[in-house]
N, C-alpha and C positions, 0 to 999 in steps of 0.2 A: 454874825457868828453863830454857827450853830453847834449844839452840843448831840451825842448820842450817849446816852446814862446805863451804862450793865445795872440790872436788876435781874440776881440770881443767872440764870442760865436766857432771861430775853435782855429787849432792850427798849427802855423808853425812849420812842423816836417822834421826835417835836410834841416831847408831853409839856418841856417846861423851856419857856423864854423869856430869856430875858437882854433886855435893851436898853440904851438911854435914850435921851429926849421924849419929854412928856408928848404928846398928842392934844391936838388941838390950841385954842386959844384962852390963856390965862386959864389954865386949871391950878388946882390947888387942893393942898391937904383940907382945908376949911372948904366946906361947899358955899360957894356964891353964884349968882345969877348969869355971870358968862362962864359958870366952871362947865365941862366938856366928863357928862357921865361916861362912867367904862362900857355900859350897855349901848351909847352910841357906835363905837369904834373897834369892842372886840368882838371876839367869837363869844356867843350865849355858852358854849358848851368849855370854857373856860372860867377860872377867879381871876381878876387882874387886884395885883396888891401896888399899889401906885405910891412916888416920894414924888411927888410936882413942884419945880421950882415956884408955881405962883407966877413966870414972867415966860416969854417965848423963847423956845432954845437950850430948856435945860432939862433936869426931872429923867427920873429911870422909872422902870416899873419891871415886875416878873410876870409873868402868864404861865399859868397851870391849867392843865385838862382837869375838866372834874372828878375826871377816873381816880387820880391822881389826890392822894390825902394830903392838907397843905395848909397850915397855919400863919400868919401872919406874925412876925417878931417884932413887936412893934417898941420893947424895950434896948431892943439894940442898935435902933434908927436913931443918930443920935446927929450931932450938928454939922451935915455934910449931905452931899447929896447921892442917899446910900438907901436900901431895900434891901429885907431879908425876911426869907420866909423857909419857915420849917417841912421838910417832905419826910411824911411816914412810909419806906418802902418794906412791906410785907419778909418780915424773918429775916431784916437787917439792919443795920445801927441806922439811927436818924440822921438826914442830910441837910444841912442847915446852906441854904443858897443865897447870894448875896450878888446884888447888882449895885456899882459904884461910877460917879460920873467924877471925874476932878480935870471940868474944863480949862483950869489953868495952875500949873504947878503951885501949888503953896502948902509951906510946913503945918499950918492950922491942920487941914485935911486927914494929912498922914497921921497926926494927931487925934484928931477925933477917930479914924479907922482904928488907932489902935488902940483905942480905950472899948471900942465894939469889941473887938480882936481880948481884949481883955475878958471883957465879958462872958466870951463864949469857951474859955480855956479850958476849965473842965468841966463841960460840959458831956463828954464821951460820945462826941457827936461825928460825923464826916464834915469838912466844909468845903465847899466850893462858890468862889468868889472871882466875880468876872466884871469888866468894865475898860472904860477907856480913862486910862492913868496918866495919861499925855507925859510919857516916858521913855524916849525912844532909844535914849542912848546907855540902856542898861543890857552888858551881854549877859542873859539868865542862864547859858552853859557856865562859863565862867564866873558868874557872880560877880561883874566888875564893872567898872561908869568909868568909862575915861576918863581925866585930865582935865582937855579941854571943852568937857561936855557943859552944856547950859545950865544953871539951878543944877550944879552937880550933888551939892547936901543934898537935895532933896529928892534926887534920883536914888541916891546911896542911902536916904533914910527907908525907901519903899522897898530896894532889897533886904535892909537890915530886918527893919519888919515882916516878911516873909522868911526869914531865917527860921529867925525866934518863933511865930507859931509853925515852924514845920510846914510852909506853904512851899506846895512846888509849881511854878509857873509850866504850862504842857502845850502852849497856841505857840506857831512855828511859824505862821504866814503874817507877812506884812499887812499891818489892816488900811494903813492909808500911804498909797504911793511905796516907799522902800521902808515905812517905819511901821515897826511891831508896838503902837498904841493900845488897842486893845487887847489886854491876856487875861489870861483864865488860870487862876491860883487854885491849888486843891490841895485836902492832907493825903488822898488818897488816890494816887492817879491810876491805880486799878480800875475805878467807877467810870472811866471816860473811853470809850473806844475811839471816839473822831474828834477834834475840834476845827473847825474848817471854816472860812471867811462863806456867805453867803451872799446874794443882791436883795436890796429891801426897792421898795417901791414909793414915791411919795406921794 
């Protein structure tokens, strides 16, 4: 998925990405001896701010150009597999960015998101939060989870929570096969000119 970010009258294009699954084998927040440094796998002219499940198959991370002013939030990582990082755009409110993995529906998650979502409330900041929610059966025109949809609490709790902070979902394209997994939540959908599916390479 790629994002393009209005900044004033340009636009930062591929300044900032973000993705799930960690890289590499058995990395981890704790450095150990099979963990997979960022200096092996990104761009030098990059920060990579990393949440690594520790085991293969999980973990998000954000990549920022260095052009690009960009803090790590490391008190709002909290127990899910979630990254945020703060961007300073020059004479406009602070953009607080958030990559989220919840490879298998469960209330825990939504939970912990919204105690981050807590957190950052007033804050006076923009946010934009992106990931794969493994939630297909939520229409974000209508705000509504069918019936017979699977773990439908739990589909209807991730809209509820997007209410309540003013999150408007704005990705349109199907991310895997006919389902809209992956969306991109924002308070301010002014800041996005494109969100558009992408090919990654393995």
């Amino acid at each position: 998925m790629c994002l393009e970010l209005k900044n004033g009258s340009t636009y930062i294009k591929q300044g900032v990405l973000v993705f799930k699954l960690s890289t590499g084998e058995n990395p981890g927040k704790t450095s150990t001896i099979e963990a997979i440094k960022s200096s092996e796998v990104f761009p030098d002219d990059c920060n990579a701010y990393r949440n690594d499940r520790g085991t293969l198959g999980g973990g998000v991370f954000i990549l920022v150009h260095k052009d690009i002013i960009s803090v790590e939030q490391s008190s709002l990582v909290i127990n899910c597999e979630i990254e945020w990082v703060k961007i300073h755009l020059k004479g406009k409110k602070e953009l607080l960015i958030g990559s989220l993995y919840m490879p298998h529906r469960n209330m825990k998650c939504l939970d912990e998101l919204e105690k981050s979502l807590q957190m950052i409330a007033n804050s006076n900041t923009n946010i934009m939060l992106t990931g794969d929610f493994n939630c297909p059966d939520i229409n974000w025109e209508s705000m509504s989870v069918p019936n017979n949809s699977s773990d439908k609490e739990i589909q209807t709790k991730l809209m509820e929570i997007t209410s309540s902070y003013q999150l408007t979902q704005i990705h349109e394209q199907p991310t895997r096969e006919d389902n809209l997994l992956d969306i991109v939540l924002t308070t301010n959908p002014s800041l996005v000119k494109t969100s558009k599916n992408t090919q990654t390479t393995k």
